[in-house]
ZATISE-552061 format. One record per residue (C-alpha): residue number from 1; residue in one letter; x, y, z. Coordinates in nm, 4 decimals, decimal comma. Layout:
% residues N
PT  NUM  A  X  Y  Z $
...
% end
This chain:
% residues 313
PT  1  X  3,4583  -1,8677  -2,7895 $
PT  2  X  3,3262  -2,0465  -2,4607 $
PT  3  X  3,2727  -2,4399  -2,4585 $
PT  4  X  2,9296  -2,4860  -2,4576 $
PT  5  X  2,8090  -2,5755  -2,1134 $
PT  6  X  2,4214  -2,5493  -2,0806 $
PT  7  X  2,2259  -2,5218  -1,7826 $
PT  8  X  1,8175  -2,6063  -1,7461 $
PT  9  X  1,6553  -2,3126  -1,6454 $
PT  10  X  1,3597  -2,3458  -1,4520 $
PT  11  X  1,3345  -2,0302  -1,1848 $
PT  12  X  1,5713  -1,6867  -1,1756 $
PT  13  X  1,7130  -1,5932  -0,8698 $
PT  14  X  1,7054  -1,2236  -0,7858 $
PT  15  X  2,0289  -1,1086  -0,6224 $
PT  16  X  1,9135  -0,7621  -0,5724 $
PT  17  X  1,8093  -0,8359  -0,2116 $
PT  18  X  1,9610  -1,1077  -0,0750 $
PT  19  X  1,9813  -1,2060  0,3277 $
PT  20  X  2,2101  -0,9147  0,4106 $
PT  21  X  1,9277  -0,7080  0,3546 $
PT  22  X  1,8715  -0,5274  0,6357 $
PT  23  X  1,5021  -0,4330  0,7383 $
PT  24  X  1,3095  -0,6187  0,4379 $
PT  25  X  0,9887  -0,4985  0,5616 $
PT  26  X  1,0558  -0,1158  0,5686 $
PT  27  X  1,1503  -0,1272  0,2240 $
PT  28  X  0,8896  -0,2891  0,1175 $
PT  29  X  0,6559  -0,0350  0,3243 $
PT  30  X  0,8524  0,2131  0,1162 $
PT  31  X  0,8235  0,0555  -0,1957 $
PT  32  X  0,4859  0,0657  -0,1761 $
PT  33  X  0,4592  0,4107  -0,0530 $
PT  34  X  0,5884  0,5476  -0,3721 $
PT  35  X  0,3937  0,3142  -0,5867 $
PT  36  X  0,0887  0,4619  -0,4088 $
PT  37  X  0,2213  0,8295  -0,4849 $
PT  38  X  0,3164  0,7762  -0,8216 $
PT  39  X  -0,0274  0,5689  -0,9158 $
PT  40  X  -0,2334  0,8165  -0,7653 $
PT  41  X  -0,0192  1,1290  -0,9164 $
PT  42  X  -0,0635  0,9656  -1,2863 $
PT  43  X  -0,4221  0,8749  -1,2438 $
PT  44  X  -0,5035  1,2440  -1,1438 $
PT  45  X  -0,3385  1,3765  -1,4824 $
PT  46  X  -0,5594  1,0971  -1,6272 $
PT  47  X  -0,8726  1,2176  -1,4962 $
PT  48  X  -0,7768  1,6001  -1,5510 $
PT  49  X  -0,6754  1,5786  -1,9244 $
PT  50  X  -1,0345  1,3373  -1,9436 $
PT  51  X  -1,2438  1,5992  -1,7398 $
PT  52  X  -1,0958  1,9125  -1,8621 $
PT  53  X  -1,2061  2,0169  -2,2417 $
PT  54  X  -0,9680  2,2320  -2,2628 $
PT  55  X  -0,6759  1,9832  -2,2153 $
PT  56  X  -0,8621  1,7847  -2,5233 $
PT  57  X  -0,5308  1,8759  -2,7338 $
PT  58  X  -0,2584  1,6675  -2,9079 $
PT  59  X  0,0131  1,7203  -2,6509 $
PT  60  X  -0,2331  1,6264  -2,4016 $
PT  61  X  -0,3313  1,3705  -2,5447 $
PT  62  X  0,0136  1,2065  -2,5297 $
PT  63  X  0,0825  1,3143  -2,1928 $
PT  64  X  -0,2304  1,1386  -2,1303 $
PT  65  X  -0,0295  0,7970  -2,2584 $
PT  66  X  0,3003  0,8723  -2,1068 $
PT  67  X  0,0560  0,8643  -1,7760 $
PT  68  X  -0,0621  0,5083  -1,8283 $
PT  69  X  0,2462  0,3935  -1,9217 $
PT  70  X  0,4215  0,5371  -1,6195 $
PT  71  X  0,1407  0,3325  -1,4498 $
PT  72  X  0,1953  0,0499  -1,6466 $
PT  73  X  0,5628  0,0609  -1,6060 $
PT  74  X  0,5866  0,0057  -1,2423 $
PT  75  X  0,3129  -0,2167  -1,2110 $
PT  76  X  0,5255  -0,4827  -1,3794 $
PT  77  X  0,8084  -0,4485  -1,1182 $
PT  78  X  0,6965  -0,2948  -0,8077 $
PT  79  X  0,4501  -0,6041  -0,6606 $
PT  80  X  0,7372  -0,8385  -0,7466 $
PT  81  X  0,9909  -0,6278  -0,5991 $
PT  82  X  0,7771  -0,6761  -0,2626 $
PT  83  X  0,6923  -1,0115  -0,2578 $
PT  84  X  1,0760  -1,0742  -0,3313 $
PT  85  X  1,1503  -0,9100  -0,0246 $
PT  86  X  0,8869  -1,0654  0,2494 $
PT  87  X  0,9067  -1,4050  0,0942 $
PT  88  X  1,1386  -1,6339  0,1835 $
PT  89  X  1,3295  -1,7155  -0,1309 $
PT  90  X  1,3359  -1,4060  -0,4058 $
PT  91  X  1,2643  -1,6141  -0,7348 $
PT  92  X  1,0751  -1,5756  -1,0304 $
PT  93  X  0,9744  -1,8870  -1,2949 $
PT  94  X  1,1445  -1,9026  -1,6215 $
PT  95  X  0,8495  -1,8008  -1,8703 $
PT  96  X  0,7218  -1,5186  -1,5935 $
PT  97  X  1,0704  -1,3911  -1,6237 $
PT  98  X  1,0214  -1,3625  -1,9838 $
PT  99  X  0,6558  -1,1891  -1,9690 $
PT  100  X  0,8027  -0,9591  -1,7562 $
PT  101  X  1,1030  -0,8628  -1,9461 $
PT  102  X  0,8233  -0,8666  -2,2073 $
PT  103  X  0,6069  -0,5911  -2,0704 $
PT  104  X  0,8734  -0,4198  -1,8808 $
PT  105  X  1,1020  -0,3392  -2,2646 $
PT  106  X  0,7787  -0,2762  -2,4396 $
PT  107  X  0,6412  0,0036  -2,2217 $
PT  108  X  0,9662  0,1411  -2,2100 $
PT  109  X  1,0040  0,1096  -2,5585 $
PT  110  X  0,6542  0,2940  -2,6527 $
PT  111  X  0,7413  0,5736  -2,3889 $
PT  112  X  1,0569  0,6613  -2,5801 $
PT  113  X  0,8358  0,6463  -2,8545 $
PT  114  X  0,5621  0,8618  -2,7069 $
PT  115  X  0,8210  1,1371  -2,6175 $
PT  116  X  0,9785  1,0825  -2,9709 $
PT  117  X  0,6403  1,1263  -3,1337 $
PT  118  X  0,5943  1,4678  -2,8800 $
PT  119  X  0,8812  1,6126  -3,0376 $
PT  120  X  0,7190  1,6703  -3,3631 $
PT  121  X  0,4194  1,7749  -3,1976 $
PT  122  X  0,6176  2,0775  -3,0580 $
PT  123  X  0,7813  2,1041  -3,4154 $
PT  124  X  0,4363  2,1012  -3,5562 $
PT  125  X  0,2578  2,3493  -3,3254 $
PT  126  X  0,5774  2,6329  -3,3257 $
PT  127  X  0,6754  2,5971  -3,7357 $
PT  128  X  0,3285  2,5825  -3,8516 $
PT  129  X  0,0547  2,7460  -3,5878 $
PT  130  X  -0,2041  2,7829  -3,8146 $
PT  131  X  -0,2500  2,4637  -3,9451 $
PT  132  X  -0,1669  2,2782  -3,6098 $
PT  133  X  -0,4689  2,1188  -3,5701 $
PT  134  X  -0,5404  1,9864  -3,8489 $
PT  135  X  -0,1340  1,8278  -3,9189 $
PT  136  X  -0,1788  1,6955  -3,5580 $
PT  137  X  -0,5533  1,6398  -3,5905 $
PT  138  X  -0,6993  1,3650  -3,3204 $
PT  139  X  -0,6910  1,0840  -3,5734 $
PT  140  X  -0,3338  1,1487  -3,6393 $
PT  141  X  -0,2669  1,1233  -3,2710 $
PT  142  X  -0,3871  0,7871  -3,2569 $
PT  143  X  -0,2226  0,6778  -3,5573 $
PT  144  X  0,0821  0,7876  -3,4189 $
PT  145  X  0,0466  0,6518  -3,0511 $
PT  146  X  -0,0666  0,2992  -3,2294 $
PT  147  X  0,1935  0,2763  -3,4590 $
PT  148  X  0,4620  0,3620  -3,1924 $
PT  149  X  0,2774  0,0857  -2,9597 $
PT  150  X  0,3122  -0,1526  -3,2931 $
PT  151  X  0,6763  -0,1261  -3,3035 $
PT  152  X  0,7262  -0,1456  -2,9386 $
PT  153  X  0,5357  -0,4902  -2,9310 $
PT  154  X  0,7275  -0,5946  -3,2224 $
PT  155  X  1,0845  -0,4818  -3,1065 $
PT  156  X  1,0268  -0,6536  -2,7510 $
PT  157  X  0,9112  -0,9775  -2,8638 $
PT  158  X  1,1758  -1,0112  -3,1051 $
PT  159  X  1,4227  -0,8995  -2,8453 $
PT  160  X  1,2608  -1,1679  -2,5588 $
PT  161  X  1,2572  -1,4368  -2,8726 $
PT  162  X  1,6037  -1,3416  -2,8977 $
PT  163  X  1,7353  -1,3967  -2,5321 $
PT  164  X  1,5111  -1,7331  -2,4506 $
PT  165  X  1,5772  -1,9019  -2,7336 $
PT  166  X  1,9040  -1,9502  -2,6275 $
PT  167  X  2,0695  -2,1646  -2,3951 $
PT  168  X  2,1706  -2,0885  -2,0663 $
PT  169  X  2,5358  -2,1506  -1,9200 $
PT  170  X  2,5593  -2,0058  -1,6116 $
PT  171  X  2,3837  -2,0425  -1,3235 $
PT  172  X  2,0170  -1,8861  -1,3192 $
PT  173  X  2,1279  -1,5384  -1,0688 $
PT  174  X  2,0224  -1,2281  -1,1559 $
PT  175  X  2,1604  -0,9448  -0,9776 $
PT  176  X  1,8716  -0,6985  -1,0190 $
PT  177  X  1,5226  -0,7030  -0,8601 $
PT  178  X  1,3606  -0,7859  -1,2013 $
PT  179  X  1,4106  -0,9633  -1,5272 $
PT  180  X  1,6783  -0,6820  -1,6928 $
PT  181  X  1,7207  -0,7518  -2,0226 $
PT  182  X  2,1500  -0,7159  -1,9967 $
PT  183  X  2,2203  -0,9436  -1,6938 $
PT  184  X  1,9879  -1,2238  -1,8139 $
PT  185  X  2,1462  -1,1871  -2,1525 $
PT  186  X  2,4805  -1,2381  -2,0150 $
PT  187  X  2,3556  -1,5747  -1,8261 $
PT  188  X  2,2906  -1,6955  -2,1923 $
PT  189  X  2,5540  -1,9002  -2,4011 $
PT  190  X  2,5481  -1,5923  -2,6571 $
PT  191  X  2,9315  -1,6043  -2,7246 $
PT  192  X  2,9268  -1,9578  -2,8436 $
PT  193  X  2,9618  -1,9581  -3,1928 $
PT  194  X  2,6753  -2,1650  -3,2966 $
PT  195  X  2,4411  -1,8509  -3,1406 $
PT  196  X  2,5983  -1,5536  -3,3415 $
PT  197  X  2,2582  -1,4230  -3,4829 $
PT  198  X  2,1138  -1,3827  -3,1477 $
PT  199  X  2,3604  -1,2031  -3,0153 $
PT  200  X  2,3629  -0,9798  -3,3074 $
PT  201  X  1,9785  -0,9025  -3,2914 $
PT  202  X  1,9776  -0,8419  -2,9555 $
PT  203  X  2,2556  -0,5393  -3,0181 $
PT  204  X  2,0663  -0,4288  -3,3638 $
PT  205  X  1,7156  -0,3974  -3,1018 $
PT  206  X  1,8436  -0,2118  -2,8720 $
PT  207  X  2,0710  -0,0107  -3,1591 $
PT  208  X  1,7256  0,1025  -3,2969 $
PT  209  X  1,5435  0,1463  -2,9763 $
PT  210  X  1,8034  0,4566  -2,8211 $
PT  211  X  2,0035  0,5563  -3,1140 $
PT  212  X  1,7286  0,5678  -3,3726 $
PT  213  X  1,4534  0,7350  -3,1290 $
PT  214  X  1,7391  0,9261  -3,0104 $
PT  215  X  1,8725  1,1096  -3,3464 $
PT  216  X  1,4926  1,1388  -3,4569 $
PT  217  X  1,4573  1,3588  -3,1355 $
PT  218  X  1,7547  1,5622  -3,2425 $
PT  219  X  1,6641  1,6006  -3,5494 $
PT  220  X  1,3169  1,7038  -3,4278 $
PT  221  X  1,4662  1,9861  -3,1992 $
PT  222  X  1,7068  2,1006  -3,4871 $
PT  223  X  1,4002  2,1838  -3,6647 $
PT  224  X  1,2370  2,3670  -3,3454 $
PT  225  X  1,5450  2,5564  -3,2997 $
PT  226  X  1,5504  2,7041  -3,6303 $
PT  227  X  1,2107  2,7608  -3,6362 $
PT  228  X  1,2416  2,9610  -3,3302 $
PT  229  X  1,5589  3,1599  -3,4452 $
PT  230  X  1,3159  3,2611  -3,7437 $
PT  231  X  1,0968  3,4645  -3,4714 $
PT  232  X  1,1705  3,8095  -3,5251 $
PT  233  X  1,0046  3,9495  -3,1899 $
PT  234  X  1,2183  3,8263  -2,8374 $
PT  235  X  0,8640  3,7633  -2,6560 $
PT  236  X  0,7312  3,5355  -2,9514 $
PT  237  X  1,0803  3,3547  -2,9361 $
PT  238  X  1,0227  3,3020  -2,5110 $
PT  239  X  0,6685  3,1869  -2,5460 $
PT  240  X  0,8178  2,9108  -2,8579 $
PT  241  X  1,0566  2,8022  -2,6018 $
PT  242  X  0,8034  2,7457  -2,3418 $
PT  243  X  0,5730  2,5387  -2,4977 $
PT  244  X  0,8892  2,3195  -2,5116 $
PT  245  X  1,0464  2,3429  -2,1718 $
PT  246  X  0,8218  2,0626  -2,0127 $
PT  247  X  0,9342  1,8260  -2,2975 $
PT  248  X  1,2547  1,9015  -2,2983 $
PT  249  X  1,2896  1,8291  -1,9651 $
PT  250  X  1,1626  1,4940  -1,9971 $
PT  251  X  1,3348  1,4219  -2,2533 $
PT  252  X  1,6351  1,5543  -2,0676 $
PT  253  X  1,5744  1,2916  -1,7516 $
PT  254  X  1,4612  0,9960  -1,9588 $
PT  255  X  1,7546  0,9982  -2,2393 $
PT  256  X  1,9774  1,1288  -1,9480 $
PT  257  X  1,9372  0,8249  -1,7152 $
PT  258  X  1,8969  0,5583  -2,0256 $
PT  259  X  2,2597  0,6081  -2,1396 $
PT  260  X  2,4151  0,6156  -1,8587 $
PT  261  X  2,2276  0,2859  -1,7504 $
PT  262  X  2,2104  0,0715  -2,1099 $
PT  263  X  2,4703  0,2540  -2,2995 $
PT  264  X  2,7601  0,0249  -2,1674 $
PT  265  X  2,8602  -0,3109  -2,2213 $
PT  266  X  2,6316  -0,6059  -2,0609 $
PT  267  X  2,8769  -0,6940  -1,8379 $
PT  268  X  2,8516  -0,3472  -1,6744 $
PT  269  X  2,5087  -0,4541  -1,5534 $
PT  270  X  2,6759  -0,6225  -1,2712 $
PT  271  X  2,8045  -0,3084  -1,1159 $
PT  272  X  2,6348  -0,2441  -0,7560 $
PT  273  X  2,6149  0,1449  -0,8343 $
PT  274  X  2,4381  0,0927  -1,1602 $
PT  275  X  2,1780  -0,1359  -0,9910 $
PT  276  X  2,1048  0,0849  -0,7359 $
PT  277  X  2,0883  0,3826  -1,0146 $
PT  278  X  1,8581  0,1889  -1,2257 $
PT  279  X  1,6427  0,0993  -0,8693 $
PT  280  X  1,6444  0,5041  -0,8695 $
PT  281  X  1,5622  0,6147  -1,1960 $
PT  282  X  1,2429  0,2663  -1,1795 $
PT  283  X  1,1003  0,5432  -0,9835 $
PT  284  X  1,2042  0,8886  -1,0846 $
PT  285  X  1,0826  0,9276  -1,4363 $
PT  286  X  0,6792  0,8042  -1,2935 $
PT  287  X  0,7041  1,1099  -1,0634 $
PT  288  X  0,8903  1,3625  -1,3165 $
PT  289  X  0,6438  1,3148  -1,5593 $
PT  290  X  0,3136  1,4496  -1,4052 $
PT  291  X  0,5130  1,7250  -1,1848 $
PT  292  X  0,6458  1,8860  -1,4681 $
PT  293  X  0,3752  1,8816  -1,6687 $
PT  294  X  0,1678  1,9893  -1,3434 $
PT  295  X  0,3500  2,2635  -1,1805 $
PT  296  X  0,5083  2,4207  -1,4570 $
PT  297  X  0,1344  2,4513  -1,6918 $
PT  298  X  -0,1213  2,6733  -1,5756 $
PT  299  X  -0,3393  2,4796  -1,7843 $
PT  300  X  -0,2718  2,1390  -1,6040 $
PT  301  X  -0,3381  2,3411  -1,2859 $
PT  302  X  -0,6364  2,5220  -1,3322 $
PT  303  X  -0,7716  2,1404  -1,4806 $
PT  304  X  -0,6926  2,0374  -1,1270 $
PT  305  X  -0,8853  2,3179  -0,9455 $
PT  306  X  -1,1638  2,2367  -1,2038 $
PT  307  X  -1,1677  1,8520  -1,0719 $
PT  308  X  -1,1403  1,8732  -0,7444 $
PT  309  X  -1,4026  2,1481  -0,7110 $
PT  310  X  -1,5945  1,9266  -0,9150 $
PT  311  X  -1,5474  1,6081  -0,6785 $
PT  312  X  -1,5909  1,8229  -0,3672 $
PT  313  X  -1,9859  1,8913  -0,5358 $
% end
């Protein structure tokens, strides 16, 4: 075990961009530039699904949420990012580091949740057709989407608890352009042995945030597969599959990036690659999201014809 050797925390320094960072402004101008096209891409599948009756479904209705939160999601990074790189020091104060980590685990947490929770929406609409609506009726929906966003709050205040309730023995540098949840763990004194249930909630969170939400999608999918196979027509079994694909996809990017980014030790936060990876997928999945649920529905696109024809009136 390490000797205990605290450190008062009052700021976090971001290492992410430090002053060999070359051109500051043009990535901030960039920065912003895809915050703009990702903010205005989600708010147009917002006001499509709204304006659009026939969009007034469950799986809309949760593509709806995965919008905001995609919305959400960035917000909580992106105008930090900037003023981290035009300012002159990139810093952030101890409890805003903590609302941030905050905000930034629980709308990741409820968009695993939301995709989870669309997983047994696609069970629910290919095993049982005629009774879709009312197993996945609109008060369901909400039930679902509210106690996903329970849990979510829950899990990321208990992990934030967790973290700043310990003690911090290293000096206050966090490689990253926000407050990550691994490399300001590691800044904590989490191996001394006076802070061993910390340590071990902070593992048991994130245990239950990937692997549970993970295996309940498998299992989900299991269930749609077999379902499927129980099709006796090919064309029935092609249009099953399809009502999937856009999901599956999604789930294929999210899942996809997540392991390869949190499914490591902490200490592997402080590779360079996986930084710049994680700066990658900040803004991937917010443009993934609406494109494939855009260009490969015909539903989502006539809703689009529909609004702008109704704007340009």
């Amino acid at each position: 075990m390490e000797d205990l050797n605290e450190t008062e925390v009052t700021e976090f320094i971001f290492m992410a961009f430090g002053k060999s960072t070359q051109h500051p402004v043009l990535l901030s101008v960039i920065f912003l530039f895809l915050y703009l096209i990702i903010i205005c891409g989600n708010i147009l599948m917002i006001l499509t699904i709204t304006y659009d009756s026939r969009l007034h479904t469950p799986m809309y209705y949760f593509v709806f949420a995965l919008s905001c939160t995609d919305i959400c999601y960035l917000t909580t990074i992106v105008p930090q990012t900037v003023c981290n790189l035009l300012g002159s020091t990139s810093s952030i104060l101890y409890n805003n580091c903590a609302t941030q980590m905050f905000f930034f685990s629980m709308i990741g947490e409820f968009q695993l949740a939301i995709i989870t929770i669309m997983a047994y929406d696609r069970y629910a609409a290919i095993s049982q057709p005629l009774h879709y609506t009312t197993v996945m009726s609109l008060e369901t929906c909400f039930k679902f989407l509210g106690l996903g966003f329970a849990i979510a709050c829950l899990f990321s205040f208990i992990l934030v608890y967790a973290i700043f309730r310990l003690p911090f023995c290293h000096f206050p540098t966090i490689d990253h352009f926000y407050c990550d949840v691994g490399q300001t763990f590691v800044l904590t004194c989490h191996k001394h042995k006076s802070y061993p249930a910390s340590e071990f909630m902070v593992y048991l969170i994130a245990f239950c945030i990937f692997i549970i939400s993970f295996c309940l999608l498998i299992s989900s999918y299991s269930y749609i597969i077999n379902a499927v196979l129980k099709i006796h027509t090919t064309e029935g079994r092609q249009k099953a599959f399809s009502t999937c694909s856009s999901h599956l996809t999604i789930v294929l990017v999210e899942y996809g990036c997540l392991w390869f980014i949190y499914c490591r030790t902490p200490e592997a936060y402080y590779l360079d690659k996986n930084k710049k990876f994680v700066m990658a997928f900040t803004y991937i999945t917010p443009i993934v999201n609406p494109m494939v649920y855009s260009v490969r529905n015909k539903a989502v696109l006539e809703g689009f014809k529909k609004l702008l024809a109704k704007k340009n009136i």
